[in-house]
C-alpha positions in Angstrom: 9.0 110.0 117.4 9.8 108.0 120.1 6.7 108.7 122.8 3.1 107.8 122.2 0.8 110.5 121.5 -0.9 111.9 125.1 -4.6 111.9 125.0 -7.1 114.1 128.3 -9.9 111.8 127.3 -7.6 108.7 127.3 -6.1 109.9 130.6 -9.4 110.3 131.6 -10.5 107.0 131.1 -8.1 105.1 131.9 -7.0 106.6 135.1 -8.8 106.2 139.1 -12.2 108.1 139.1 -11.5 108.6 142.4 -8.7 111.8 142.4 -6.2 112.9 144.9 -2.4 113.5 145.8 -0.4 110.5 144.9 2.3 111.1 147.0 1.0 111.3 150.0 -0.2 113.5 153.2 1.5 114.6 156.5 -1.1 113.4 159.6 -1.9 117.5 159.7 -3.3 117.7 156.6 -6.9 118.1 155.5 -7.0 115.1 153.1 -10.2 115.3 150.6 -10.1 113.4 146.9 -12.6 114.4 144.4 -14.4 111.3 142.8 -16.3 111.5 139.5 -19.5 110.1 140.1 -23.2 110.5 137.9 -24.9 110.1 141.2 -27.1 112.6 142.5 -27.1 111.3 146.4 -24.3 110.9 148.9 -22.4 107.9 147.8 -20.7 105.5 150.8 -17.1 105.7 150.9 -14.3 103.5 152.9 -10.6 104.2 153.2 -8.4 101.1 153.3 -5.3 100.3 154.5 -2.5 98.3 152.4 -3.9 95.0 154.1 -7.5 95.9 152.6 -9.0 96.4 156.0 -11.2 99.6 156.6 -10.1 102.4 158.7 -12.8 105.0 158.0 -16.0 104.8 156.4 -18.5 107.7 155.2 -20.8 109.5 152.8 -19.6 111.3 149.7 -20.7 114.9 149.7 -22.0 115.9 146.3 -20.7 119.3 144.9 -23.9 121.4 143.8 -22.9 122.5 140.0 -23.2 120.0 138.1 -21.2 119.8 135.7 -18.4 121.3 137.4 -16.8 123.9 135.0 -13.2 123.8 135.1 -13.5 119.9 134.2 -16.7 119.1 133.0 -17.4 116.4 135.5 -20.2 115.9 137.7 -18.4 115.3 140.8 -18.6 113.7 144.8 -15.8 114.6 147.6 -14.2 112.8 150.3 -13.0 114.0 153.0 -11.0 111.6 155.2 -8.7 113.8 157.4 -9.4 112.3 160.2 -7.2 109.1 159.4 -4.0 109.8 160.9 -2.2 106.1 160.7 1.4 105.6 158.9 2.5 103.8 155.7 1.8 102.7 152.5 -0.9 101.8 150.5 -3.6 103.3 151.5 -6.8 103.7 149.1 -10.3 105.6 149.0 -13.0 103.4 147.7 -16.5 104.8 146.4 -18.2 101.5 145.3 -16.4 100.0 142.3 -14.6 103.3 142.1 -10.9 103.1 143.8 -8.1 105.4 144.1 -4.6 104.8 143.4 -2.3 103.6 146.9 -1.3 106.6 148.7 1.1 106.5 151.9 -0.2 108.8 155.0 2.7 109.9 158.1 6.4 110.9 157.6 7.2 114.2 155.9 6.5 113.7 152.4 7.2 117.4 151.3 10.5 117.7 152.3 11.3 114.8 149.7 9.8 116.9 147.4 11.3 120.2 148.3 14.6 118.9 147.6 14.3 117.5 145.0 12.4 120.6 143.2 15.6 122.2 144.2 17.8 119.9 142.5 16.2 120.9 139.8 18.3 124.1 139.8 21.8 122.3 140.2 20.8 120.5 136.7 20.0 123.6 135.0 22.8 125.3 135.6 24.8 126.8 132.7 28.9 127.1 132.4 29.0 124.7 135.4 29.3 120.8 134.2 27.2 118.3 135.9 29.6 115.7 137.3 29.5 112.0 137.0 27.6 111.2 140.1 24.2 112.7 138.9 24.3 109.5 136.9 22.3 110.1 133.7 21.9 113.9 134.1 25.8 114.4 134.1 27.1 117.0 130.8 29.8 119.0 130.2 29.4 123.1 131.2 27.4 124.7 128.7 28.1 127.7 126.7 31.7 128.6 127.7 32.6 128.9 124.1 34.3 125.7 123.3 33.1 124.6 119.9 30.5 124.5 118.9 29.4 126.6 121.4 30.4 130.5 120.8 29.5 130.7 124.9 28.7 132.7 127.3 31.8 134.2 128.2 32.3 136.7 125.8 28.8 138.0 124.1 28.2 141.0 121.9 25.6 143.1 121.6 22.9 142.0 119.0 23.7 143.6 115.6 22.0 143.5 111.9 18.9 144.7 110.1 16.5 142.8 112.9 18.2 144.2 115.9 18.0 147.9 114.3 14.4 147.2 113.7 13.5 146.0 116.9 16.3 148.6 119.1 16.3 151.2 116.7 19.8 153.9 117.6 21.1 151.1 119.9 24.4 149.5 119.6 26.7 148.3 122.5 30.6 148.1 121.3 32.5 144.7 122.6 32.1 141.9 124.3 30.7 140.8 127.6 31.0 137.9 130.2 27.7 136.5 130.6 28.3 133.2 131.9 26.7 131.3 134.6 22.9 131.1 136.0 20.6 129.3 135.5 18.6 128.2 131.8 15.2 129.3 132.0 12.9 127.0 130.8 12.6 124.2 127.8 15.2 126.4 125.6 18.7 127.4 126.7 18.3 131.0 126.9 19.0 133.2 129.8 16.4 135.8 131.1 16.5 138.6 133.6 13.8 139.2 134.5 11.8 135.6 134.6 15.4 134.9 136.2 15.4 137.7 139.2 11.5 136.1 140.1 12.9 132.2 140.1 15.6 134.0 142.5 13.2 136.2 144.5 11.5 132.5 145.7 14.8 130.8 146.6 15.9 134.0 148.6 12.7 134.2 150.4 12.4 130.5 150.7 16.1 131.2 152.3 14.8 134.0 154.3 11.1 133.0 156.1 12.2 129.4 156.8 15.7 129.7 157.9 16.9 127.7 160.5 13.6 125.4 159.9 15.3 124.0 157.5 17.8 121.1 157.2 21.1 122.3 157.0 21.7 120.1 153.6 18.5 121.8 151.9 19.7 125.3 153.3 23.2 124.9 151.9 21.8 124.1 148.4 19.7 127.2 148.6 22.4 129.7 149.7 24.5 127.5 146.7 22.1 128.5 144.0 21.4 131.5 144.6 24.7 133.5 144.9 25.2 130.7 141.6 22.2 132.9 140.1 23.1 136.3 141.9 26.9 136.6 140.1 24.6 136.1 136.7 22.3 138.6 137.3 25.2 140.9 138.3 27.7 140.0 135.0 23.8 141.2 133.2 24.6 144.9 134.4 26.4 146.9 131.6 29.6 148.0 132.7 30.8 151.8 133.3 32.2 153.0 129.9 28.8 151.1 127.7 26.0 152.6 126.4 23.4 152.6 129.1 25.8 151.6 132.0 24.1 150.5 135.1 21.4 149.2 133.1 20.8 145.5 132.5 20.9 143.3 129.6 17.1 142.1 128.9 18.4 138.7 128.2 21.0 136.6 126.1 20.0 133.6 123.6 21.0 132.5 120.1 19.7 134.5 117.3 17.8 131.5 116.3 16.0 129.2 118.2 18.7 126.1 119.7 17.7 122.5 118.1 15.1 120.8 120.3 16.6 118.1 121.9 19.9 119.1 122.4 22.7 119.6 125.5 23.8 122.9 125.8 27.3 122.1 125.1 26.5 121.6 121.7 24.1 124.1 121.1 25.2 125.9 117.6 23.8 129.2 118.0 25.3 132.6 117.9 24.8 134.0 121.4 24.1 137.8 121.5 22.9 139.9 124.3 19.3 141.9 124.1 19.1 146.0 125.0 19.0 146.8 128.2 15.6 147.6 129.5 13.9 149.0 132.1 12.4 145.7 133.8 15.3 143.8 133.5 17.4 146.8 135.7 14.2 147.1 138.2 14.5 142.8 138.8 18.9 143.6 138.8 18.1 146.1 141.4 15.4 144.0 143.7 17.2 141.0 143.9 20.4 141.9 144.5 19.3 144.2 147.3 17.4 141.0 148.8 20.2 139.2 147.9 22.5 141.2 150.2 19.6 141.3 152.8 19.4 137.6 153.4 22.7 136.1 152.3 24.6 138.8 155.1 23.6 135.7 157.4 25.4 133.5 155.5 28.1 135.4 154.0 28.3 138.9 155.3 31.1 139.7 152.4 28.6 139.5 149.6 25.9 142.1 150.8 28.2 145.5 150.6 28.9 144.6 146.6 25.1 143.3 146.0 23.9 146.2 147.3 26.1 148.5 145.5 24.8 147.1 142.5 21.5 147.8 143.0 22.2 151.1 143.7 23.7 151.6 140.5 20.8 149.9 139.0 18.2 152.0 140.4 20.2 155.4 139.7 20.6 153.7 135.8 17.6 153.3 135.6 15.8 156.7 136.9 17.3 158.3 133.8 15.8 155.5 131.9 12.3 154.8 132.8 10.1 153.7 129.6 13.0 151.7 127.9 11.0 148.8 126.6 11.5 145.3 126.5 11.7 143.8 123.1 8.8 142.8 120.5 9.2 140.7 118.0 7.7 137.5 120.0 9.0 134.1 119.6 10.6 134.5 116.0 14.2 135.4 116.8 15.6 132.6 118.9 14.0 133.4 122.7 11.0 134.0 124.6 10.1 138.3 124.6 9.5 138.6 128.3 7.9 142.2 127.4 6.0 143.9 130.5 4.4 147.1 129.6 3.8 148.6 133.1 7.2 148.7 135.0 5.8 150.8 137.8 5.6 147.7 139.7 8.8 146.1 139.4 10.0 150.6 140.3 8.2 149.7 143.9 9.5 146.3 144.0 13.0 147.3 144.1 12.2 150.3 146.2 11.1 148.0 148.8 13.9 145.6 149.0 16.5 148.7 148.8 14.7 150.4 152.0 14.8 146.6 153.5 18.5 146.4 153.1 19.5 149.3 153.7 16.8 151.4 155.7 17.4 154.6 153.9 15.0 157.6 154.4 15.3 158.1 150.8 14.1 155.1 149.8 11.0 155.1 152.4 9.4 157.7 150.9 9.8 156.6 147.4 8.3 153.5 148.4 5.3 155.5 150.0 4.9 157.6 147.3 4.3 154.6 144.7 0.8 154.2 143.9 1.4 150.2 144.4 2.1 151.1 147.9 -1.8 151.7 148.8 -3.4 149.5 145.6 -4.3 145.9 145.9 -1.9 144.3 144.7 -2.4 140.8 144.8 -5.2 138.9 141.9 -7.0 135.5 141.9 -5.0 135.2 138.3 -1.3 134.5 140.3 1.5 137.1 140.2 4.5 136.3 138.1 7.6 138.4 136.5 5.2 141.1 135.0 3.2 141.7 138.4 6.0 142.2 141.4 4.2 144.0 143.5 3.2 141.2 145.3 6.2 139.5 146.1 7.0 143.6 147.1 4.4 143.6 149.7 4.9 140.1 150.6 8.3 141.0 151.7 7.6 144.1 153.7 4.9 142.8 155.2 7.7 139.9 156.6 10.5 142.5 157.6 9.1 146.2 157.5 8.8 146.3 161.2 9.4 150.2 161.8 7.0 151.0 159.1 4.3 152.9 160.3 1.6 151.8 158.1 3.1 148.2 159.0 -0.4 147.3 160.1 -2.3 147.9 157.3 0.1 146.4 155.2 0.1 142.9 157.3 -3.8 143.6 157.1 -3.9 143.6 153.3 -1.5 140.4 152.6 -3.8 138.1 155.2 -7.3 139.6 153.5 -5.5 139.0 150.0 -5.0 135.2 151.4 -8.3 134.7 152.7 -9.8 135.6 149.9 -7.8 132.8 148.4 -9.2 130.2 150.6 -12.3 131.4 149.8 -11.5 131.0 146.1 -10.8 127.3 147.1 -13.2 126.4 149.0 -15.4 127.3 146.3 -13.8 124.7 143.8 -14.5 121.1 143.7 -10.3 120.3 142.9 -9.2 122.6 145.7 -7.1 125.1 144.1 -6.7 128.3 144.9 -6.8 129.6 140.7 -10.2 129.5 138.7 -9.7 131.9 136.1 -13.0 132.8 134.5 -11.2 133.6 131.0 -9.7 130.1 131.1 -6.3 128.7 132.7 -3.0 130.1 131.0 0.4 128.9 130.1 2.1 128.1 133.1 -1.2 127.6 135.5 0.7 125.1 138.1 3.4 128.3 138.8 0.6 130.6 139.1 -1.2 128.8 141.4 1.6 128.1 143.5 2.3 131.3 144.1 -1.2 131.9 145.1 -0.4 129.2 147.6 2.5 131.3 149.1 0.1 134.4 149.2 -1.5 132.0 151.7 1.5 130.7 153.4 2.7 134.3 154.3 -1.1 135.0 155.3 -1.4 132.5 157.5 2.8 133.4 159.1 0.8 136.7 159.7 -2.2 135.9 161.5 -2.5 131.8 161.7 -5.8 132.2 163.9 -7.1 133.5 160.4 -5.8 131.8 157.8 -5.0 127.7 158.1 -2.2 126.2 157.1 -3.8 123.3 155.6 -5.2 125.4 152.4 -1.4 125.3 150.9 -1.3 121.6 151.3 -4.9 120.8 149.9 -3.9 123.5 147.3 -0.6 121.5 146.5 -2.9 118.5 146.0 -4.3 119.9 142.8 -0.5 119.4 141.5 0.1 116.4 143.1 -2.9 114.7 141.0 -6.5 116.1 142.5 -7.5 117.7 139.2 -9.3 116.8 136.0 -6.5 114.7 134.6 -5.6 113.0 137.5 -2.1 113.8 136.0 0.7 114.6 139.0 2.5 117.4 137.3 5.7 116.9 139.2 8.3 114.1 137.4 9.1 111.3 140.1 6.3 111.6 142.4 3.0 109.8 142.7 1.6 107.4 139.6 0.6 108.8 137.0 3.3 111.8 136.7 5.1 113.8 133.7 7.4 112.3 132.1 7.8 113.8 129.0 8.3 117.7 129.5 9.2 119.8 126.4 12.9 121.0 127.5 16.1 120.7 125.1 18.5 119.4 128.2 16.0 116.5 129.8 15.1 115.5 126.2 14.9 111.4 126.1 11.1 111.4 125.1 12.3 113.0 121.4 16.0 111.6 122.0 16.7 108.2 123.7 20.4 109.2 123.7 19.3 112.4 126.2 18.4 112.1 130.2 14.8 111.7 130.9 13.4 114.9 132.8 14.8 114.8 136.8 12.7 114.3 139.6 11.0 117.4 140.9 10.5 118.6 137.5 7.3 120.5 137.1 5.6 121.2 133.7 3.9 123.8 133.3 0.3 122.4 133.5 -3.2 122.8 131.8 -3.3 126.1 129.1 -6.7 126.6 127.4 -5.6 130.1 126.5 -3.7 130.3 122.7 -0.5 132.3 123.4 0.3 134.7 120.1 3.3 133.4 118.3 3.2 129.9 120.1 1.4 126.8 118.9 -1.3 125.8 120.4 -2.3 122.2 119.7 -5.9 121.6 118.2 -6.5 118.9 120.6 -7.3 121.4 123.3 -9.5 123.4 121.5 -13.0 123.6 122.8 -12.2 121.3 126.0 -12.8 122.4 129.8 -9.7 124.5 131.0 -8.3 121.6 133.1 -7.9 118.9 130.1 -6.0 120.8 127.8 -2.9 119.2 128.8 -0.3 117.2 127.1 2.7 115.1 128.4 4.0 115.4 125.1 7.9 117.1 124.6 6.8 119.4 121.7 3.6 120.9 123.7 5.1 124.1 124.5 2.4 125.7 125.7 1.5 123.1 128.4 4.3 120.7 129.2 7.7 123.5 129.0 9.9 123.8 132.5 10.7 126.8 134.0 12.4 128.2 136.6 9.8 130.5 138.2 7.7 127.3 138.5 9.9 124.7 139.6 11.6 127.8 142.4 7.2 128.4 143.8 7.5 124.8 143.7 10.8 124.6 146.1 9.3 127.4 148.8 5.8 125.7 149.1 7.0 122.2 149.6 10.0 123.5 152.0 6.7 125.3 153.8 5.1 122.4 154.2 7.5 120.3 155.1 8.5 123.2 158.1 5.0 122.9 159.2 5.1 119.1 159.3 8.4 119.0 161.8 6.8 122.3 163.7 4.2 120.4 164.4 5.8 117.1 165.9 3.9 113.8 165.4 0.7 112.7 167.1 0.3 115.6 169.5 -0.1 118.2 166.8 -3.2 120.5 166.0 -4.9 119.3 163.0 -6.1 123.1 162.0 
């Protein structure tokens, strides 16, 4: 092995007792750092500038529980948001205690937004990454030239452990999968995790619009028809067993080798049953994808939209297929979801949004999502879409009647949110009670855009500077002082658990890209996963490790790095909206 083993209580040690984002803060933004500190007074504070001089001083405010419980610490904040210079190298000192330099000014999310977006462009299977990506450049993945059998001609999943887990399935031939993104550390293709990942970049499309730079906007519109044709090659042709429905997924029947570029990859691709998730996320996206991408390309949305209507009529005679069992032990992440009544409403709602049918209305009325609270302090994700459902109609249901109490419910939702934060000594919006869970950072991120959305709906109620100090947590205000996204700040990952950015197990591989975001702290043991015993027993924020073979807490993924994209590309929106010196500081 070629990377040193990662330590929380070296990292702890070793690392500025005095915590906050290390890459920096738009003059807007509320700007507080979290300093472990024994003491049980106020504590004075200065922040310098890069010459050493002091700009502001003040007290430390200490935070009443003692120790703090997501971290263990006994902690002090400061809050310096009234320093509005420019540059580089500024630093918060409490005594002896000093932070890393930090730059203030500029726009230093919309760095970060593109880059999380390029992410995407590297990730890409059957699509070769060309010389000028320098050390990320590959061949195209699985488009079955040795030893690849690829992506382009796939059968159905046969043998004793298919009939065990599908029993009565089988699916004759062959079918063209290729294209789309890889999901996560592995090199296997899922819809459903897939159609969520997608979901963000088409609403990160489809609230920001012409905010965005027309570079960043082209990428987006780029990778998501790029993911959009996948999803759509995932339907099962007319003629097929279960025609209409989609493919749950395609991988190897074993697990790829870990490192390894997809163009090698060994495996024997096969494609999973069809189930009824997978069809609900087919439906949802492509019917947003017609609704948002007409503005770009109005020849797409007729097609995308027939497809989810031949989704949603598959499906309706299929309503309780299940995703597979089996867990980790046949070459892919399961992806199972035992409640598919939500991701039913979810593509209700972006079929009556596209195409305003009557029939599709009431549907969507008549779900029992449509009046429930949808959205939980726990994050939604791609087994909870009734969220992003209401998220969405509150944006673009206008001629809904109960339009009002929809808005209503998404702002209270975010409120309660900021609540949730202000109650937390890191300032992040996720506090789980039964401790933090694979894939924390995308969770809370899409908390954050629960409070973006809020505060596009009523921003005399809900502040825009809760998604910045939220984004803080991942930018290196938390426990670790670890910035969770490769390329930006200090003290960032570097050594991710993915097959394609492998370096850390494979010097011979590309080192993860910047904008890559790991997953993040996971104190909860996932069944069929390992879960190292140097987390056990430590407060939910250490049990981290910048390590390549830490599943659990250091994988990629898609849905993360796409909640990642949309916040910083909200951000950075807010930043230019608000136009230098003159703008509101709420």
């Amino acid at each position: 092995m070629s990377w040193p083993p990662f330590s929380p209580t070296a990292a702890v040690r070793r690392r500025p007792a005095v915590r906050l984002n290390q890459m920096g803060y738009p003059r807007w933004a509320r700007k507080v750092a979290t300093v472990l500190c024994l003491e049980q007074e106020p504590q004075d504070f200065v922040v310098e500038d890069r010459d050493g001089r002091e700009v502001l001083a003040g007290m430390t405010r200490p935070w009443p529980a003692r120790p703090e419980p997501t971290s263990g610490f006994t902690l002090h904040l400061v809050d310096f948001s009234t320093v509005k210079g420019e540059g580089s190298g500024y630093r918060v000192r409490v005594g002896e205690l000093v932070s890393h330099a930090f730059p203030l000014g500029a726009n230093p999310h919309a760095e970060l937004a593109d880059e999380a977006l390029h992410v995407f462009r590297l990730m890409r299977s059957g699509d070769a990454v060309p010389e000028e990506f320098g050390a990320h450049a590959r061949p195209a993945g699985h488009l079955g030239v040795a030893p690849n059998t690829g992506d382009t001609a796939v059968p159905a999943w046969t043998g004793p452990e298919a009939s065990a887990l599908y029993p009565g399935w089988t699916c004759p031939g062959t079918f063209d999968v290729s294209g789309g993104w890889y999901d996560a550390g592995d090199h296997g293709k899922y819809v459903t995790s897939g159609s969520t990942a997608l979901w963000q970049l088409l609403m990160t499309l489809d609230l920001l619009g012409d905010l965005l730079p027309s570079s960043t906007r082209e990428a987006l519109v780029e990778e998501c028809h790029w993911q959009l044709e996948w999803v759509c090659r995932m339907q099962v042709p007319t003629g097929s067993p279960l025609a209409g429905m989609a493919f749950h997924k395609v991988h190897g029947t074993t697990w790829s080798p870990l490192p390894g570029l997809p163009h090698v990859d060994p495996t024997v691709r096969v494609l999973h049953r069809p189930s009824t998730s997978a069809t609900w996320h087919l439906a949802a996206v492509a019917a947003q994808g017609a609704r948002v991408l007409r503005a770009f390309d109005r020849s797409c949305a007729v097609p995308l939209l027939a497809t989810a209507r031949r989704a949603a009529a598959a499906v309706a005679a299929h309503p309780h297929l299940a995703a597979p069992a089996g867990g980790s032990q046949f070459g892919g992440g399961p992806y199972g979801d035992a409640d598919t009544t939500d991701d039913e409403y979810w593509a209700t709602v972006e079929l009556w949004l596209a195409g305003r049918s009557s029939e599709d209305l009431t549907r969507l009325q008549r779900s029992p999502w449509h009046h429930a609270e949808v959205f939980s302090p726990l994050g939604f994700d791609f087994d909870a879409m009734a969220a992003p459902a209401r998220l969405d109609l509150s944006l673009h249901g206008t001629s809904l009647e109960e339009k009002e109490s929809v808005d209503e419910s998404v702002v209270v939702a975010a409120e309660r949110l900021v609540r949730l934060q202000e109650q937390q000594a890191w300032g992040q919006p996720y506090a789980p009670d039964a401790g933090w869970t694979w894939g924390s950072n995308g969770r809370l991120l899409n908390n954050l855009v629960v409070i973006a959305v809020g505060h596009h709906l009523a921003p005399g109620r809900v502040a825009a500077t809760a998604v910045a100090e939220g984004l803080d947590h991942v930018l290196g205000r938390n426990a670790l002082g670890q910035c969770y996204v490769t390329g930006f700040g200090v003290d960032d990952s570097r050594r991710q658990r993915t097959r394609l950015f492998g370096q850390a197990l494979d010097p011979a591989l590309p080192p993860p890209p910047r904008g890559a975001l790991a997953g993040g702290a996971n104190s909860v043991p996932s069944p069929g996963f390992h879960y190292d015993d140097r987390l056990r027993g430590l407060p939910p924020q250490w049990c981290y490790l910048d390590e390549p073979t830490s599943e659990v807490t250091n994988d990629v993924c898609i849905r993360w790095n796409a909640a990642l994209v949309f916040v910083a590309a909200w951000l950075a929106a807010q930043t230019r909206a608000r136009n230098g010196p003159a703008a509101p500081s709420t």
